[in-house]
N, C-alpha and C positions, 0 to 999 in steps of 0.2 A: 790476581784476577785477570783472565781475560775475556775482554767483550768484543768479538768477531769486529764491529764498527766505532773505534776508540771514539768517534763523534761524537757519538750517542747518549749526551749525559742522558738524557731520562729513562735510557736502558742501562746506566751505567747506577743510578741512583736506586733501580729496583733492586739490583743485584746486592747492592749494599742491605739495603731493606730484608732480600730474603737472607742474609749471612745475619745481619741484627736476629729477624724472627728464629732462624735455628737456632741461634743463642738461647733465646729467652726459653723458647720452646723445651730445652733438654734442660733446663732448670725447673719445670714445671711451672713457668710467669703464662701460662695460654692466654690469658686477656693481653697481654702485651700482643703476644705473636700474631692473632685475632686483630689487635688494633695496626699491626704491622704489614696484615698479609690478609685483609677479607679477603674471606670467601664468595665466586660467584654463586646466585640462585641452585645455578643447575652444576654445581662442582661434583668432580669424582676423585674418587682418591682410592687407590691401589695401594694396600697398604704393605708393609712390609714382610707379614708374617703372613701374608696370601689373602683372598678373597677379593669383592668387589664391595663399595659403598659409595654411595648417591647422597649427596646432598650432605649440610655439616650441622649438626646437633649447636647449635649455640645455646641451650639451657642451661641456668647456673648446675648445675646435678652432673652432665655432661663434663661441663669443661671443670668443675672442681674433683670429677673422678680422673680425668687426666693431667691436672693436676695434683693431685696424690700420685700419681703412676710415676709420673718422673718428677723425682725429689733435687734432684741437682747436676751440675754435673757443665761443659766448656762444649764449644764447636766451634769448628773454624770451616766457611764452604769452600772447599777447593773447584773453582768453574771451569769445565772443560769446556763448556762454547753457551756465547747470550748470544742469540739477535732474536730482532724484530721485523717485522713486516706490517703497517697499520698498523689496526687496535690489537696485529697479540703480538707476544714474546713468549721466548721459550729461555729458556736456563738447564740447560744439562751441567749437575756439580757431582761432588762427592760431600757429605756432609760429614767429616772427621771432627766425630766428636766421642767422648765418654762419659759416663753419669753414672747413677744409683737409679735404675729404670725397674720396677715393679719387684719391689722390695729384696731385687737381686745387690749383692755387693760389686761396687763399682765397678764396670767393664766397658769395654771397647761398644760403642753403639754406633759405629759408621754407617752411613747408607749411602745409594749412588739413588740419586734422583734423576727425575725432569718433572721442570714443573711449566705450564703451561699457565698465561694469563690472557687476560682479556679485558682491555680498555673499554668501561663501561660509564656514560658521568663523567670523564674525564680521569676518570680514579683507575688504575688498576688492579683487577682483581684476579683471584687464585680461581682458576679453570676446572686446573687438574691437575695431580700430583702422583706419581708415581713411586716410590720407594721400595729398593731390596736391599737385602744385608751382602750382598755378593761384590763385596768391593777388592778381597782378596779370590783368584782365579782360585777354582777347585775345577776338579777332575770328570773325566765323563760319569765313569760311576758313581759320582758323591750327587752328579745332576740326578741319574737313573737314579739314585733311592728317594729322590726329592720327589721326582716325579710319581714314583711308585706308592707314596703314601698320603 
């Protein structure tokens, strides 16, 4: 793990927390990850498979359908840079992990994130979260058909 300011436990202790939450999270535990990693009011999150969404569904209907989605499976975050400034942090990782994700047979489900927080209450909570599956480099034309469809 590296954290830009080795000082920093309490930047040093999220990062542990968010490596906990992707854990739990590719196992399909979401109340864990949830109790790991609130969500803020006004959270965004970019998901992986494109689009935008505002705000995070905490209804049990919600989190027991993504929990069905992901049945199991290990992560380990690899952190390419934490710091903070005030009440946010930022954590740029890669989250290397694999699982049984939407009734596919076990595969590689890396993602490269950042995820943004915001000290609110004393608590820190999940801002914003980015994710793509572009952790191995592909090619200009592999981008151009991504973009074309």
């Amino acid at each position: 793990m590296t954290v830009t300011d080795h000082s920093d436990e309490e930047l040093a202790a999220l990062v542990r927390r968010t490596a906990e939450a992707a854990s739990a999270f590719i196992r399909g535990d979401i109340r864990t990850y949830i109790a790991l990693l609130p969500h803020a009011g006004d959270y965004t999150l970019l998901p992986p498979y494109g689009d935008v969404r505002h705000g995070f569904d905490h209804s049990d209907a919600s989190l027991d359908a993504t929990a069905r989605w992901f049945q199991g499976g290990e992560a380990e975050l690899e952190v390419v840079r934490a710091d903070r400034s005030g009440d946010l942090a930022v954590i740029v990782a890669i989250e290397r992990q694999h699982g049984v994700v939407g009734g596919l047979p076990e595969q590689d489900w890396s993602l490269r994130v950042t995820l943004v927080f915001r000290r609110q209450d004393g608590e820190w909570t999940l801002l914003h979260r980015h994710a793509d599956p572009l952790v191995h480099t592909i090619n200009h034309q592999q981008v151009s058909a991504l973009a074309r469809d």
